[in-house]
Structure formats: C-alpha cells, structure tokens
C-alpha positions in Angstrom: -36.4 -21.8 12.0 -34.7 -18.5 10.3 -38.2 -16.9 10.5 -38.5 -17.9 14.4 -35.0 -16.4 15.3 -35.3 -12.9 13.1 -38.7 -12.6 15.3 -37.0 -13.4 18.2 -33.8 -11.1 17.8 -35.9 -8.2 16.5 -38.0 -8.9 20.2 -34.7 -8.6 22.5 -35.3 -5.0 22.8 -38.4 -5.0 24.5 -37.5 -8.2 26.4 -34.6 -6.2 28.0 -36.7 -3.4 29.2 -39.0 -5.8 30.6 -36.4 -7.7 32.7 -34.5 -4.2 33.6 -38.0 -3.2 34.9 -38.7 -6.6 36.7 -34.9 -6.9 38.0 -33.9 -2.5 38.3 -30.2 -4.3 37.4 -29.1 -4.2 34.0 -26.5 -7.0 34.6 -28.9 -9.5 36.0 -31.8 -8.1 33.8 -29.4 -9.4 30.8 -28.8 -12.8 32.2 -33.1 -13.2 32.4 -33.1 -12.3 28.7 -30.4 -14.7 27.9 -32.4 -17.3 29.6 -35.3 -16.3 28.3 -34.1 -16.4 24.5 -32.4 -19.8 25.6 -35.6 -21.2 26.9 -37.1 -19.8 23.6 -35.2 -21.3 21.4 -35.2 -24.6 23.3 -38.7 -24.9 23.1 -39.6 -23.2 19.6 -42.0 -26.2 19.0 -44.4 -25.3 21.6 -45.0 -21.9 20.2 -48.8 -21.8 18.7 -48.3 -19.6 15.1 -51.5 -17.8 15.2 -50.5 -16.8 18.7 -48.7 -13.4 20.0 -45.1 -14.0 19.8 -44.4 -11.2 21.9 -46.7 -12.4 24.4 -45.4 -15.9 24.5 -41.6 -14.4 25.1 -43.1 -12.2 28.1 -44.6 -15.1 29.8 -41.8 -17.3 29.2 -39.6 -14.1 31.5 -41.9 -13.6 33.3 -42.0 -17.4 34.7 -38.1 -17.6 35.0 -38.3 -14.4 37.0 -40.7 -15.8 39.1 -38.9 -19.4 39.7 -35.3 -17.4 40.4 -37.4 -15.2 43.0 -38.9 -18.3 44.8 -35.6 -20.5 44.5 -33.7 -17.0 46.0 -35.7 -16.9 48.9 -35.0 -20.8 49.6 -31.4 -20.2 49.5 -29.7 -18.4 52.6 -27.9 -14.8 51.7 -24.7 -15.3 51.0 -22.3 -12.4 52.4 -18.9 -12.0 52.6 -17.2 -13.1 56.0 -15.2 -10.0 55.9 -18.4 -7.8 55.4 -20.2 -9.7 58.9 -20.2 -7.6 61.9 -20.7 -10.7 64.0 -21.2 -14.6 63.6 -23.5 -15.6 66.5 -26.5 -13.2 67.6 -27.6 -12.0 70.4 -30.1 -14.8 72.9 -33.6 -14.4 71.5 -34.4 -15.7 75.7 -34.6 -12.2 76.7 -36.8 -10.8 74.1 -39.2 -13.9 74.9 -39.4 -13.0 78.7 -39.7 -9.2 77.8 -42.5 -10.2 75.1 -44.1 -12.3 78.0 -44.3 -9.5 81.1 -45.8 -6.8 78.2 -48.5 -9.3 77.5 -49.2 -10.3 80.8 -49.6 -7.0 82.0 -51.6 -5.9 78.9 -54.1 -8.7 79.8 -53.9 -6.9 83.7 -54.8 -3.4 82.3 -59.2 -3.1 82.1 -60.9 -3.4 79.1 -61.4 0.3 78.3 -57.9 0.9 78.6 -56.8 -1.7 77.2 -58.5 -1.5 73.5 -57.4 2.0 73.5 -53.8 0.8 74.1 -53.9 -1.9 70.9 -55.7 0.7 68.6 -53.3 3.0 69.0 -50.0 1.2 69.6 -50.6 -2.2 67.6 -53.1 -0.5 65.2 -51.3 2.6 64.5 -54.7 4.5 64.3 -54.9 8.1 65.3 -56.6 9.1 68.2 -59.6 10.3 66.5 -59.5 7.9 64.5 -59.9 5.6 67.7 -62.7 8.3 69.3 -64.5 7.3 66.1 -64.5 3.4 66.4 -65.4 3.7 70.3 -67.7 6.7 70.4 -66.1 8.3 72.3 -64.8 12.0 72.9 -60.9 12.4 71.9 -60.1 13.6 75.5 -61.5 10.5 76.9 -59.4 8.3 74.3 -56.4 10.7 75.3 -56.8 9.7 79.3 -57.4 6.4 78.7 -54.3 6.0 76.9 -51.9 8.0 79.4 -53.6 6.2 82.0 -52.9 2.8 80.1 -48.8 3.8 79.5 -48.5 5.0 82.9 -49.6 1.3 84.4 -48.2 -0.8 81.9 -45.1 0.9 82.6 -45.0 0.3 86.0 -46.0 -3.0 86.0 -43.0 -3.7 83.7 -40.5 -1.4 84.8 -41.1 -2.6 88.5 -42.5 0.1 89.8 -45.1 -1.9 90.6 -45.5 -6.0 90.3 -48.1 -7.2 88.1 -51.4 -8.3 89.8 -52.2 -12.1 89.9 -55.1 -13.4 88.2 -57.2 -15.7 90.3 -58.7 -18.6 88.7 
C-alpha cells in the first residue's frame, strides 16, 4: 500500500492539469482530483499491476467528470434571487401563433421561391452557394429571394391575408 500511494502522490501533478484542462477552474478542477485520488484509493484493489497507472488514474477523472457533467445538467441552475431579473416569463402563446402565420405562409409562397427562402434563411448558405445546388444563375437566386421576403412579409405583416388552401 506505501508503494500504491508514492505512485499516486507523485501522479497528482499531471492529474491537476488534466482536470484544470477538463474543468478551465482551478477550484473545481482540485475538487475532481481530490475525488479522483479518493476514488483511487478506495478502489486500489481493482488496479491490474502490469497495467498503466497513469492511465488508470485518467480514466478514473475522466469518468467522474463525465457523471458530475450528466448529473449537472439534470439539476436546474441554481441562481441567486437577488441576481433574477424576473420570476415568471414572458407567454410562449404568442411566439406559437407567430411561429404558425410564418409557416403557413412559407407553405403559400411557390416552390421556386420557396427553397430559395429555406436555403438561404434556415440554411445559412450563401447565395452562390444556393445558385450552385439549383443551377441556377446568382441573379435569378437573388430575385427569387426578394420576391420571396417581399410576400412572406406581407402575408404576415397584413399587408395582405394569407391565401386559403383548397382541399
């Protein structure tokens, strides 16, 4: 057991830049190590001699990182009431209805405009990026495009009500 522990203190120093470069805090990235030499010591018996000692520690931080990430992301934040700007949040009813109107009229717009609409707002690909994919020139992309704003806006600013589809 002397032997285990001298290898085990003289690996401390590459177990803390391991956890500072897992964690970027040094006050949490010394808690993992102290779990992790905890954990090692513990559990000495399950080391395999022939094995890389170094490599065994690693894993064993590397797991307890990895089960303190998935438990963190169970667990709500926990802030400060003073720090809050506000307890309730806005109604989510509005951004639903909103979300509805875009997509019904974006199912109103034809095809050609259409697909160059969602490859260039949804997508984020560049206009001749989208000529590419559609064969077609970058001026005609361009049109397309304004012409597709310019209806979707009026059909959801009210400029102009949305057409019905018929069944």
């Amino acid at each position: 057991m002397a032997d285990f522990r001298a290898r085990l203190e003289s690996e401390i120093p590459a177990l803390r830049r391991y956890a500072r470069v897992l964690l970027r805090d040094p006050d949490q990235a010394d808690d993992l190590v102290q779990d992790c030499l905890e954990r090692a010591l513990a559990r000495h018996g399950l080391w395999r001699r022939p094995g890389n000692f170094r490599a065994w520690l690693f894993t064993i931080m590397h797991n307890l990182h990895a089960n303190q990430v998935r438990g963190a992301s169970r667990r709500p934040a926990v802030v400060p009431i003073d720090q809050t700007d506000a307890i309730g949040r806005p109604p989510s009813q509005i951004d639903a209805v909103a979300a509805n109107e875009i997509m019904t009229a974006l199912g109103q717009l034809n095809a050609d405009q259409r697909e160059v609409l969602v490859l260039v707002a949804v997508e984020g690909l560049r206009y001749a990026e989208v000529a590419k994919v559609l064969g077609l020139p970058i001026g005609t992309v361009m049109s397309r495009l304004g012409r597709a704003r310019k209806r979707l806006r009026q059909m959801t600013e009210g400029g102009e009500p949305p057409l019905r589809r018929v069944k």
